[in-house]
Every structure is written in C-alpha cells, then in structure tokens.
C-alpha positions as MATLAB code, in Angstrom:
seq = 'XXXXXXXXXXXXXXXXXXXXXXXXXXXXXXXXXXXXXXXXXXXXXXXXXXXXXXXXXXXXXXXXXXXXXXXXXXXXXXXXXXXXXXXXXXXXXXXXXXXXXXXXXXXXXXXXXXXXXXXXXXXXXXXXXXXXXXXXXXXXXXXXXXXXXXXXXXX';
ca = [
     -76.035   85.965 -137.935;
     -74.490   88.937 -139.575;
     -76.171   90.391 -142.357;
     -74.378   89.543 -145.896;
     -74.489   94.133 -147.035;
     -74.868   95.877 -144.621;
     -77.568   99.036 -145.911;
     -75.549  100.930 -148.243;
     -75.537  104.471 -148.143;
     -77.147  106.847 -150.577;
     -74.889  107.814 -153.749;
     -74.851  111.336 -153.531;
     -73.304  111.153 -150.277;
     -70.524  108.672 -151.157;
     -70.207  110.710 -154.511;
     -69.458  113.951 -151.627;
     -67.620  111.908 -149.499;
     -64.947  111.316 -152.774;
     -65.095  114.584 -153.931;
     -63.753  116.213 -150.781;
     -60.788  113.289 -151.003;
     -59.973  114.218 -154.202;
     -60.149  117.856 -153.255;
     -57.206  116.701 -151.008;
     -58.643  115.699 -147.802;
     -57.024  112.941 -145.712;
     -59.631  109.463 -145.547;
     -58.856  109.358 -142.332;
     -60.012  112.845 -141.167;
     -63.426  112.178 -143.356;
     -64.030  108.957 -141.971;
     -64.213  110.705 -138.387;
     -65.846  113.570 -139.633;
     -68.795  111.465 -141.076;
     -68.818  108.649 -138.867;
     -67.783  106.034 -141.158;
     -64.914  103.556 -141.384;
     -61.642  104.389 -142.664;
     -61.381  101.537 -144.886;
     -65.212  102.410 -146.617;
     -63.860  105.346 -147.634;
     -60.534  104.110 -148.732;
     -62.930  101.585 -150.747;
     -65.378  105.012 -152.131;
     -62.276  106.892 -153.814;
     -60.474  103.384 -155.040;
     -63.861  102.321 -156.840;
     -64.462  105.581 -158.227;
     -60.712  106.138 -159.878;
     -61.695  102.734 -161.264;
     -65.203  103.864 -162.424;
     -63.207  107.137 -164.156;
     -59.821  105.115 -165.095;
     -57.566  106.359 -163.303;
     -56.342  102.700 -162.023;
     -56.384   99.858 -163.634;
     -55.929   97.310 -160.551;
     -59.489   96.230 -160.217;
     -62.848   95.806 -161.833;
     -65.341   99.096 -162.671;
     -68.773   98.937 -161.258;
     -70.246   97.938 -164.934;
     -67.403   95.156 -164.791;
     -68.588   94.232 -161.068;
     -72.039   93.738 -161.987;
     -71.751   91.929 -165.426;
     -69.392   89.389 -163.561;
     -72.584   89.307 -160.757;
     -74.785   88.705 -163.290;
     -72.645   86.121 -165.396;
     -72.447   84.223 -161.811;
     -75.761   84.465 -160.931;
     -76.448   82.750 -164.526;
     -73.952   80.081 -164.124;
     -75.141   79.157 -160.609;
     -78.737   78.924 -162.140;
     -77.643   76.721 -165.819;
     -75.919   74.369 -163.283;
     -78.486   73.826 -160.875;
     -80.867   73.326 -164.241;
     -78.491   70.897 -165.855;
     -78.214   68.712 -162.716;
     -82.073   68.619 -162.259;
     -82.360   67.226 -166.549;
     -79.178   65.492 -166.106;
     -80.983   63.429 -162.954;
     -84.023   63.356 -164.453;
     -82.562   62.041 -167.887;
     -80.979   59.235 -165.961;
     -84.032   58.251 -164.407;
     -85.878   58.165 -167.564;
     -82.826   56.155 -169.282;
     -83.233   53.883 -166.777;
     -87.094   53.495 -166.831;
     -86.243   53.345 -170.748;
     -83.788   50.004 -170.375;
     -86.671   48.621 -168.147;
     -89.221   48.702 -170.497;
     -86.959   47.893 -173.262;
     -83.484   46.020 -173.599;
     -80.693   48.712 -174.782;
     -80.322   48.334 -179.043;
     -77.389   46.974 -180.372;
     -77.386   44.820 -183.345;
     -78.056   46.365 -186.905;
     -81.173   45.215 -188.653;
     -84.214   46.909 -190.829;
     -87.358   46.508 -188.896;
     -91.196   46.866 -188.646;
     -92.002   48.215 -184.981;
     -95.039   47.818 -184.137;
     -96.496   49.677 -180.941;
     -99.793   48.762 -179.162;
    -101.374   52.093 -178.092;
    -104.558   51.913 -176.465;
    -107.454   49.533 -178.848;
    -105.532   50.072 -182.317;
    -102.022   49.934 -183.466;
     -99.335   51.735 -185.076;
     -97.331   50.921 -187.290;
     -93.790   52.665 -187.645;
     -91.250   51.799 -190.031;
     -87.370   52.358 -189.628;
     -84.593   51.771 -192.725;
     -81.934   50.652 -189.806;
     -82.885   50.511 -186.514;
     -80.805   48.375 -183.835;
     -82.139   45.796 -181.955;
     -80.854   43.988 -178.921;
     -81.320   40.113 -179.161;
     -82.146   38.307 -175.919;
     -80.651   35.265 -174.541;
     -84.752   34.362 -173.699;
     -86.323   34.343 -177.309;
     -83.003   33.387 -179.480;
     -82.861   36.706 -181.004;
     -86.692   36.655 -182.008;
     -88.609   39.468 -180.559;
     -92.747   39.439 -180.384;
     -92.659   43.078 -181.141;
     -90.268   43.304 -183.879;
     -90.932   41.939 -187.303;
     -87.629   41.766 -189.771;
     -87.757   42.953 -192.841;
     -86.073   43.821 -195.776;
     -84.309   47.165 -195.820;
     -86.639   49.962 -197.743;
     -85.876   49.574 -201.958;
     -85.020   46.128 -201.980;
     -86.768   42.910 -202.951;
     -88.435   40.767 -200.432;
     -87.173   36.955 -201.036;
     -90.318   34.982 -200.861;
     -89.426   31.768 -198.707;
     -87.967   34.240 -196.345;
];
C-alpha cells in the first residue's frame, strides 16, 4: 500500500531549490540536478508565489491548513452528532417504552416512585396521552386544577 506523504523534505532546501528558479533557472534542469521530480518543483515555486502573492490561482499555505483544520473539525462534529443522534433515538425509544408519548393538554400532579419514598412534582400544563386500556385514567397521574384557580369540591 502506498504511503498517503511521502517524507517531505526539509524547508530550507525547498526554500533553495525556489530561490535558484526564481534566480532564473529552468525546473527542469533543477529537478535533475537534485534528484527530484519535475513536477515537485513545479509544485515548490507555484506554492511559494502563492505564499508571497504573486498568483492568485490557488490557496496559501495558512489557507491550506485552516481548510485542513476546518475538515478535520467537520469530520469529527459529524461523527459526534451521529453517535448522540443514535444514542438519542435509542433513549426516545426506551422513553415511549416506559411511557406512552404525551399528547392531550391537562394540569397534573405526577407523582414518581423513587426507591422507599415519593416525589411529588407539580406541572401548570403538562400533556398526557390517554390509553385505550384505562379510559383515559392513568394510576400515576392525578388531575388537577390548573395552579391559581379554585378546586370545585364534588370534582
């Protein structure tokens, strides 16, 4: 399997390399002088009239390795969104097992069994799905009147 980059080579000698192109030697005649291909130098003097702007037809090396970085990021927030966005469906599911999906407007006293004692919690609106099973009447939900108003007594 080929390697991905193959070992770069050092700066100072690429940064040579360019110099004697721009002091009006041929790429072709360096490339054979330093054993290297004639495109990797064609690539050394195109990068570094980028780098000093004299072209415009390509990205700098700062511009090369934000857009790295930016795609490294992206690659990494979508790999972490699929993981919660599977792992929020799961628990939405477990959540519509344990209890039916709300949908029906009424004020309610919840009350949850933890452990040996309960606790209470208290909602102004809070929907609640009736069941074809219990007619609408839940053994864990209480109705109420909504917070401020009276309670009718023969309710």
């Amino acid at each position: 399997m080929a390697r991905k980059h193959p070992q770069a080579y050092p700066l100072d000698f690429r940064q040579k390399v360019v110099e004697l192109a721009q002091a009006g030697r041929g790429p072709d005649d360096l490339a054979h002088e330093f054993g290297l291909a004639r495109q990797t130098v064609r690539n050394w003097i195109k990068q570094s009239e980028l780098d000093s702007g004299r072209r415009s037809d390509g990205l700098t090396s700062e511009e090369r390795a934000e857009l790295f970085k930016l795609r490294k990021q992206v690659k990494q927030l979508t790999i972490e969104r699929e993981i919660l966005s599977k792992a929020g469906l799961r628990d939405l599911q477990l959540s519509r097992r344990v209890a039916p999906p709300l949908t029906a407007g009424a004020s309610v006293l919840l009350t949850q069994k933890r452990s040996s004692r309960s606790v209470m919690t208290s909602a102004a609106s809070v929907m609640v799905a009736p069941t074809n099973v219990d007619q609408g009447k839940n053994a864990n939900v209480t109705r109420c009147a909504p917070a401020g108003t009276a309670t009718p007594r023969n309710a």
